[in-house]
C-alpha positions, -999 to 999 in steps of 0.1 A, spaced: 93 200 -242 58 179 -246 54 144 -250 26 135 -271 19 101 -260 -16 79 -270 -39 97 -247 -56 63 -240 -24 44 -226 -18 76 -204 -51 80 -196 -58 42 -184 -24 41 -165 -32 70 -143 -64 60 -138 -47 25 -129 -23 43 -105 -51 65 -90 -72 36 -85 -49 6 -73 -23 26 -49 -42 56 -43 -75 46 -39 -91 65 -61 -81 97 -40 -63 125 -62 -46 144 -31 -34 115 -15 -16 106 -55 -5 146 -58 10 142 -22 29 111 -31 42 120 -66 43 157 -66 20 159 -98 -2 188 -95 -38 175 -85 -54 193 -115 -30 174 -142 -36 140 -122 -74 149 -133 -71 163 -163 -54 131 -175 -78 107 -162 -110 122 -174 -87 120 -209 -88 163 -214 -50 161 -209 -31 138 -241 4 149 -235 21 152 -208 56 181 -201 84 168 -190 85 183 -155 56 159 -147 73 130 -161 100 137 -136 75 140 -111 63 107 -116 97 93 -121 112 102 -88 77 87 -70 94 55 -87 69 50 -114 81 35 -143 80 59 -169 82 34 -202 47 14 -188 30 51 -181 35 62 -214 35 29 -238 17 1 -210 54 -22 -215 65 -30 -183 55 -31 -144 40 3 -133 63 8 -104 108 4 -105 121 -13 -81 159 0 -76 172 -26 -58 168 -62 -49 177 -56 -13 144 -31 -11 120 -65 -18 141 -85 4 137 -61 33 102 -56 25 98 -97 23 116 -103 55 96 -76 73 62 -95 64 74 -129 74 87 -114 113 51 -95 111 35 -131 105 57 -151 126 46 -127 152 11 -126 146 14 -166 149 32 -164 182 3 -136 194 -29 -161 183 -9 -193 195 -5 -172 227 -43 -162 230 -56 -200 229 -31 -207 252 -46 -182 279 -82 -189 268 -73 -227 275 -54 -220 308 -81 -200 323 -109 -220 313 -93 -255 326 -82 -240 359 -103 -221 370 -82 -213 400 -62 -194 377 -74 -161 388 -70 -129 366 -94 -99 376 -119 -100 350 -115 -68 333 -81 -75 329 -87 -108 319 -118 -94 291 -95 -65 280 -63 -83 273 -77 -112 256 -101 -86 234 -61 -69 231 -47 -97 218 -79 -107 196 -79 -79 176 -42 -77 171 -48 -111 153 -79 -97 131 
């Protein structure tokens, strides 16, 4: 069974998809939704209008929401359950808490070490773990 769909609203949401979460790399967008590179293409350089239904699953199960890849209504990804943003929100804030504690930690060593100077860490130690902890923080 096709889907004829207006090739435009197909054709600018998988160019939307390639471009925003799949940065502009087809394999990397065949690898995560299972759609067969060649379709992926043929949709965004508009030779493909309709879509079977086989490829709609495809997307589908990769969580995209099939009612905005077909008609634009909507948000281009479903989100199942609350509990999946509130995990992912509580993961950033630990992740920036700690990256907080880790910069807080690296003035407090630079301070330490450069108002006593008694302090004594070998110096490639010292260079290595505070270059460490710099670029954790970048």
């Amino acid at each position: 069974m096709l889907e004829k769909k207006s090739g435009s609203i197909l054709q600018d949401n998988v160019r939307y998809l390639l471009e925003e979460y799949y940065e502009g790399n087809v394999s990397e967008m065949q690898r995560e939704t299972g759609v067969n590179r060649s379709v992926i293409s043929e949709i965004k350089n508009g030779g493909k209008t309709e879509v079977n239904s086989s490829t709609l699953i495809r997307f589908a199960k990769a969580g995209v929401n099939l009612n905005w890849l077909l008609t634009g209504n909507g948000r281009p990804f479903v989100v199942n359950e609350d509990s999946e943003i509130n995990t992912e929100l509580k993961e950033k804030q630990l992740l920036d808490n700690r990256m907080k504690e880790i910069k807080k930690l690296v003035g407090d060593i630079e301070d330490q070490l450069s108002e006593q100077p008694h302090l004594r860490l070998d110096p490639d130690v010292q260079t290595a773990l505070l270059e460490l902890l710099k670029k954790a923080v970048r």
